[in-house]
C-alpha positions in Angstrom: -15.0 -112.0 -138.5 -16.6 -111.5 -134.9 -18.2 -108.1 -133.9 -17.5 -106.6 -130.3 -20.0 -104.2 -128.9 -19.2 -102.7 -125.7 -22.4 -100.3 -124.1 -20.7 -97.8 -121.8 -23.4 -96.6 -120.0 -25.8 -98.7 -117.1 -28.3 -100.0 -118.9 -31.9 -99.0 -117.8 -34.5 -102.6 -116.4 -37.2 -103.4 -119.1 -39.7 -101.1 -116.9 -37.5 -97.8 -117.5 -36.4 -99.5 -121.1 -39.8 -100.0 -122.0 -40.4 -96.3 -122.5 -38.3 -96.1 -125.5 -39.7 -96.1 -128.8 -37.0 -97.9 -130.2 -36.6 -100.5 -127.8 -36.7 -103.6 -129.9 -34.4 -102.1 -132.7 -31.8 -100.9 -130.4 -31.9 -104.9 -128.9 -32.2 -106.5 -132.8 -29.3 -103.5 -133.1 -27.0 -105.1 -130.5 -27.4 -108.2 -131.0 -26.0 -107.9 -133.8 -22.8 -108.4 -132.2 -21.1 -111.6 -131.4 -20.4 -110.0 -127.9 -21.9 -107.1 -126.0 -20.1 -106.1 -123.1 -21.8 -104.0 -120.2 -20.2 -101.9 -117.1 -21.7 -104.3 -114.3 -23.1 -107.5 -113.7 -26.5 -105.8 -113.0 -26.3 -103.9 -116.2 -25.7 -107.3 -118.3 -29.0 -108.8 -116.6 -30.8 -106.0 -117.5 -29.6 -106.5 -121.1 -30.7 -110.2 -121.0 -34.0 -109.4 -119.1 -34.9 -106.6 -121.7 -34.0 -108.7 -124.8 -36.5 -111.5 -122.9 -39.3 -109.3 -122.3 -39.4 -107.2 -125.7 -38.1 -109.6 -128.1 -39.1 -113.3 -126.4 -35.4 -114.4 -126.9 -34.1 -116.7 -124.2 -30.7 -116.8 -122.4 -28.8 -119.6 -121.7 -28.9 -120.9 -118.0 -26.2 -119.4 -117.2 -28.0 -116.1 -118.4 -24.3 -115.0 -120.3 -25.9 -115.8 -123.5 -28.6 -114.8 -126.0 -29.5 -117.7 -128.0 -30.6 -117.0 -131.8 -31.3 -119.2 -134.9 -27.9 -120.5 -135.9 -25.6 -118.7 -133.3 -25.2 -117.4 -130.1 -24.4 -113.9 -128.6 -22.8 -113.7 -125.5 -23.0 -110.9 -122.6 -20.8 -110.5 -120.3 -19.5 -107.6 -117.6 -16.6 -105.9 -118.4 -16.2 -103.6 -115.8 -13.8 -100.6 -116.5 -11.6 -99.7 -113.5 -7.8 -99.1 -112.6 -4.9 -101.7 -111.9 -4.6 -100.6 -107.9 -1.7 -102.5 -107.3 0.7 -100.7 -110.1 -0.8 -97.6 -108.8 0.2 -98.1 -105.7 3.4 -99.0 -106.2 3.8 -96.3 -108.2 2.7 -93.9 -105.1 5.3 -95.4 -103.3 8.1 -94.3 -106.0 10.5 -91.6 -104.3 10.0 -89.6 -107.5 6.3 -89.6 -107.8 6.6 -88.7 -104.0 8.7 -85.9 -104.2 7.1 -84.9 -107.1 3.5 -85.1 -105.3 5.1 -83.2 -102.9 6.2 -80.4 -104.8 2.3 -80.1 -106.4 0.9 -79.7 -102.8 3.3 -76.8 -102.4 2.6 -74.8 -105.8 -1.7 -75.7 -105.3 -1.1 -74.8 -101.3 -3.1 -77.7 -100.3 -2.8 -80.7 -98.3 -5.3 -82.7 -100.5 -5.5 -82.8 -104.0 -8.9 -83.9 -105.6 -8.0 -85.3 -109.9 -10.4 -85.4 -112.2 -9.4 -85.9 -115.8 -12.2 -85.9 -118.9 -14.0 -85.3 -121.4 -16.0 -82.3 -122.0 -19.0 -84.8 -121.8 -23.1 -84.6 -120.7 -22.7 -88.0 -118.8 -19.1 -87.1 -116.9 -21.1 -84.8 -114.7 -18.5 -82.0 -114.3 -21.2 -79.6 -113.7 -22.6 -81.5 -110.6 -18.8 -82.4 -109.5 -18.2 -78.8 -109.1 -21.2 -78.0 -107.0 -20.7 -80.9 -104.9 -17.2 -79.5 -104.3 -18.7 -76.2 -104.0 -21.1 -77.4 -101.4 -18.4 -79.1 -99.6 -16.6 -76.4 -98.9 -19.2 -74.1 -98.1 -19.8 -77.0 -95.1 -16.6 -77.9 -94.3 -15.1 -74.1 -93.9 -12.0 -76.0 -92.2 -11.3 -77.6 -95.0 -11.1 -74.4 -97.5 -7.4 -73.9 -96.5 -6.7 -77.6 -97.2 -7.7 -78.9 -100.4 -7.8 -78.3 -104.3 -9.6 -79.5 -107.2 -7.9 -80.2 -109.9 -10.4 -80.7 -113.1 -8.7 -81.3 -116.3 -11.6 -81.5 -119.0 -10.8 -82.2 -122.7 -13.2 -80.5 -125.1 -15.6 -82.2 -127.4 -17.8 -82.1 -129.7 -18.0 -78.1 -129.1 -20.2 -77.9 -132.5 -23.1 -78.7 -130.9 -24.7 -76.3 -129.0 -25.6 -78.4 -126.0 -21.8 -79.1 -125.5 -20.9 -75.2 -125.7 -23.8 -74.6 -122.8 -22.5 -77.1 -120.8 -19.0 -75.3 -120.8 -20.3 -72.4 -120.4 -22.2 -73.5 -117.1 -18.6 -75.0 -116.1 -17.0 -72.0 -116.3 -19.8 -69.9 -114.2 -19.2 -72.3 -111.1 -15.6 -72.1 -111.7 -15.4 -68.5 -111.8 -18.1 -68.5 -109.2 -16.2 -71.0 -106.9 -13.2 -69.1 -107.2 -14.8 -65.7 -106.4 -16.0 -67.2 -102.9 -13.3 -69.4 -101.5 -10.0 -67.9 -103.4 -7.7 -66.2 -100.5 -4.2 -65.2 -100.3 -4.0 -65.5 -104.4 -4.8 -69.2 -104.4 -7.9 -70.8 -105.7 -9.4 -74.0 -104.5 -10.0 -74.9 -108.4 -6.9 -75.7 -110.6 
């Protein structure tokens, strides 16, 4: 059996890692793993340079590697992204077209801004919303022309810090709506 571990988040240099308490359990943790994947190529040297500097283990050469008593652990970058290409030619589709068409209509805008999650601390929804919020305050010529379109799945609404965040959301929603809404359409959908 071989034991994936993928760390969705950038991982921090040994001088901001260093301030954890934890720091060499979390790396003994991982590496308990036949394979730790990271977001980036600078996130997977971080690893390597943290597991170096707090637990003396070296890397192979190629620095893809953690080398330990009777096996290896590799680390690679797995960056998550989209397949462009299929999304473009699925853009191009007379269907998807018309029906892209037919969403600028009903939302009244020219420019439609996605953003599908998860009701999540590190999506940053919250700071999305100002930024749109500041963009249109800026940019009055654009109030006319554009929408945002934030679809946000709840979880974990049993914690309390989760039910404050959505509660925050829906002030700059309803906040954002008050101040740029006109002629019945809101620049939030």
């Amino acid at each position: 059996m071989h034991v994936g571990f993928f760390w969705h988040l950038p991982f921090p240099p040994p001088s901001v890692f260093g301030v954890c308490p934890w720091r060499t359990e979390l790396l003994a943790g991982m590496l308990g793993a036949d394979l730790i994947g990271l977001q980036t190529d600078g996130d997977a040297q971080n690893f390597l340079d943290c597991v170096r500097h707090f637990l003396d283990l070296p890397s192979d050469e190629e620095r893809t590697r953690v080398r330990l008593p009777g096996r290896d652990v590799h680390v690679v970058a797995l960056p998550v992204g989209i397949e462009a290409a299929r999304l473009q030619e699925q853009a191009e589709d007379a269907a998807v077209r018309a029906h892209a068409s037919r969403l600028r209509t009903t939302l009244g805008a020219d420019v439609i801004l996605l953003g599908v999650d998860r009701l999540d601390y590190t999506k940053g929804i919250p700071d999305r919303l100002l930024a749109f919020e500041r963009f249109l305050e800026r940019h009055p010529e654009w109030r006319r022309r554009v929408s945002l379109v934030q679809i946000t799945v709840p979880s974990q609404f049993h914690v309390p810090e989760f039910r404050e965040m959505k509660r925050t959301i829906d002030e700059i929603v309803g906040r954002v709506t008050g101040r740029f809404s006109f002629d019945g359409r809101s620049p939030l959908a």
